[in-house]
C-alpha positions as CSV (number, residue, x, y, z in Angstrom):
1,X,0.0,0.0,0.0
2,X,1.2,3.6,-0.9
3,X,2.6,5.2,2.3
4,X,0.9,9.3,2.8
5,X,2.6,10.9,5.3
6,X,-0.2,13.6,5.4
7,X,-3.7,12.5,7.8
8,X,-6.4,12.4,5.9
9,X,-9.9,11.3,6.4
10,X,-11.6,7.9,5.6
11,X,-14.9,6.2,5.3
12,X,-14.5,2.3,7.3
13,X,-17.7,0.1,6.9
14,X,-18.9,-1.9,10.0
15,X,-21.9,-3.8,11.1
16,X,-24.8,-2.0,11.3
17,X,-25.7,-1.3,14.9
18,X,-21.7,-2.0,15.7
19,X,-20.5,1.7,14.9
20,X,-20.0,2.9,18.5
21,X,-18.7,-0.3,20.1
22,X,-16.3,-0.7,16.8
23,X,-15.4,3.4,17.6
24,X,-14.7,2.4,21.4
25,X,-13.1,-0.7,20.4
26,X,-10.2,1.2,18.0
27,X,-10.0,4.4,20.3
28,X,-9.1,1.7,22.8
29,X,-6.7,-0.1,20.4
30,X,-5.2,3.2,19.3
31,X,-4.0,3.6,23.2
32,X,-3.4,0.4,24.1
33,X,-0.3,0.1,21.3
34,X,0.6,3.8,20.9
35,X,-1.1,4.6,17.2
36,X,-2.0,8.2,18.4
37,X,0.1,9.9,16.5
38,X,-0.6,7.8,13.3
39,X,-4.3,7.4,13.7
40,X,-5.7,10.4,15.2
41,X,-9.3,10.6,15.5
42,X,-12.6,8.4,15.4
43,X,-15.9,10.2,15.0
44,X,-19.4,8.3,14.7
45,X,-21.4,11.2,12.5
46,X,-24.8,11.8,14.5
47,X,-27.3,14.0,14.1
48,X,-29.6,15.4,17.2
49,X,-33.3,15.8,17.2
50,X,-36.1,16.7,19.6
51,X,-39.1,14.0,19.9
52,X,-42.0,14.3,22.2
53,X,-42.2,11.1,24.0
54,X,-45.0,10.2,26.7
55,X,-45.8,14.2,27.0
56,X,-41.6,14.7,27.5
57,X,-39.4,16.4,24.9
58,X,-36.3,14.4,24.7
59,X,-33.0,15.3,22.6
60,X,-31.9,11.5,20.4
61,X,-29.3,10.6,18.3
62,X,-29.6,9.8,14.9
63,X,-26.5,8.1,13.0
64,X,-25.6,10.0,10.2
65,X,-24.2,7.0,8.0
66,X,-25.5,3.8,9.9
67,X,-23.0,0.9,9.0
68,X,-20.3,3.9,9.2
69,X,-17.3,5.6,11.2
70,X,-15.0,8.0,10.1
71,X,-11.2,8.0,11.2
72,X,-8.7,10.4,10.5
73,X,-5.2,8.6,10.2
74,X,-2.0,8.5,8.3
75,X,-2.5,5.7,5.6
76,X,0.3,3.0,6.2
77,X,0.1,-0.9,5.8
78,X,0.3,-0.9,9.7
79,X,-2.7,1.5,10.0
80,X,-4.7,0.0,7.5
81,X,-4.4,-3.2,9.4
82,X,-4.9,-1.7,12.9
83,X,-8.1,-0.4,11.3
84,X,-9.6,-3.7,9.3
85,X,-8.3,-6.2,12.3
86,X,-11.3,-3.9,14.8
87,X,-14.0,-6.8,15.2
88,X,-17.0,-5.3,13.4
89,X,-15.2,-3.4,10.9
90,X,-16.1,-4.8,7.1
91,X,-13.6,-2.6,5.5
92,X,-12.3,0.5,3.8
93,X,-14.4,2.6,1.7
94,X,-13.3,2.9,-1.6
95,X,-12.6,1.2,-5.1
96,X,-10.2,-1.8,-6.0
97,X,-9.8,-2.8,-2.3
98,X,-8.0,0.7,-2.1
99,X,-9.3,3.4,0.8
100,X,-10.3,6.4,-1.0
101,X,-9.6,9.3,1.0
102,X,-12.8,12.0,1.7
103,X,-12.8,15.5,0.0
104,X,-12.8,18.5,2.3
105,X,-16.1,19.6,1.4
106,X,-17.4,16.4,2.9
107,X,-15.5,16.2,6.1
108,X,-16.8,19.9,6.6
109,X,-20.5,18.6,6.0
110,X,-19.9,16.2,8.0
111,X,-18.4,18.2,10.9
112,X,-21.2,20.6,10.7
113,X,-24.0,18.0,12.0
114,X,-26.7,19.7,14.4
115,X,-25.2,19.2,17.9
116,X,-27.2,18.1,21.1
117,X,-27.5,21.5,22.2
118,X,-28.4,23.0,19.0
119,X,-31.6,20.1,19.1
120,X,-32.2,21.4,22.8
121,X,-32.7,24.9,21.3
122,X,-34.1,24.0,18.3
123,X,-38.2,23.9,18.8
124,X,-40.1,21.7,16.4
125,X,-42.3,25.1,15.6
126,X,-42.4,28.9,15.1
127,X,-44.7,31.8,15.4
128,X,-47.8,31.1,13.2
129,X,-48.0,28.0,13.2
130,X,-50.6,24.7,14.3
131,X,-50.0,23.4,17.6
132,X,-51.1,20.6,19.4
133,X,-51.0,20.7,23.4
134,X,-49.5,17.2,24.6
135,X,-50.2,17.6,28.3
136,X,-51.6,19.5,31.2
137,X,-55.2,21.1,31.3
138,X,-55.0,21.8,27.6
139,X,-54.1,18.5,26.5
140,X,-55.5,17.3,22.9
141,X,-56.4,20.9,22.0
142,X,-55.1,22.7,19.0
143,X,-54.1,26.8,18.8
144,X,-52.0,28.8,16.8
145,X,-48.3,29.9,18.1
146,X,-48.1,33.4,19.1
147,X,-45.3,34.1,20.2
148,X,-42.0,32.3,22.1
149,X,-39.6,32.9,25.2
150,X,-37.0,30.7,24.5
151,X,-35.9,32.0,28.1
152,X,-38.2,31.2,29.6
153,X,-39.2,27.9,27.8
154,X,-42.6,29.0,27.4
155,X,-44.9,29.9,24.0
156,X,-48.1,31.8,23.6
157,X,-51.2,29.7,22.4
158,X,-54.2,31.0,21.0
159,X,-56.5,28.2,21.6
160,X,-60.5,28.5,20.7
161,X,-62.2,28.4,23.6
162,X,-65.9,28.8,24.6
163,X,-66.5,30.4,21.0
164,X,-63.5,32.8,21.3
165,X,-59.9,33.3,21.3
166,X,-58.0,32.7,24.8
167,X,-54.1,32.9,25.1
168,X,-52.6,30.9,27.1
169,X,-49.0,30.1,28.3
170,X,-47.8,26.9,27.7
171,X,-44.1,25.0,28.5
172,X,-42.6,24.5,25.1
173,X,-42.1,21.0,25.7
174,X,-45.2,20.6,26.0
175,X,-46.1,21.5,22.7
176,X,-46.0,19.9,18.8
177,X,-46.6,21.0,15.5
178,X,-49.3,19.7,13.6
């Protein structure tokens, strides 16, 4: 295999539903025989997102590439074989039994994933729209957003009631987009 002496990322196929033990399993591996400065980082791509769950908001991941990890490494025979000896790992990405490095561009995308705190902050709606209420005195009924305090955690529902309008304050997480 054609030594680089620059790091560069690549795309290594696993099992699906093995990417974060077969992550754990090389970080460890890495350590254990002093590869750090060849391979230098492991990432699982995941994506965060808010879901409503038994009245609950609750931030999940959601793998990016299922069946995929991404590791950043210098490409040598040894570090190639470090890599395809992980249990769970099917391979390199790439054509002729060759690892084909990734572009720039698509370690950036990659990089640039919504974070758990970015899905924390990120509400499922906006001023204007359909809401259903998912718990508390309201629960079932349907309004129109108003407005938000993210600071507060709170939104203003216009909910039809008794043949009229009523606003009412409602905990964000306790609300969903219809």
């Amino acid at each position: 295999m054609e030594e680089s002496k620059t790091p560069k990322w690549y795309l290594v196929h696993t099992y699906s539903g093995s990417e974060k033990k077969v992550k754990n399993n090389l970080e460890d591996h890495i350590k254990a025989y002093g590869f750090e400065d060849k391979i230098l980082e492991v990432i699982l791509p995941v994506d965060y997102y808010s879901v409503v769950e038994k009245g609950k908001r609750k931030i999940k991941p959601l793998k990016v590439f299922p069946g995929y990890i991404v590791v950043k490494m210098i490409l040598t025979d040894e570090t190639w074989l470090v890599v395809k000896n992980i249990s769970g790992v099917l391979g390199f990405v790439g054509s002729g039994g060759k690892p084909t490095p990734l572009t720039e561009n698509e370690i950036k995308t990659i990089r640039t994933r919504i974070g758990e705190e970015e899905a924390e902050e990120k509400l499922n709606f906006d001023i204007g729209d359909k809401v259903k209420i998912l718990a508390g005195p309201f629960k079932e009924m349907e309004g129109t957003v108003e407005e938000i305090n993210r600071e507060k955690g709170k939104a203003k529902v216009i909910l039809q009631m008794f043949g009229r309008e009523m606003p009412v304050e409602i905990k964000t997480d306790f609300i969903q987009r219809i």
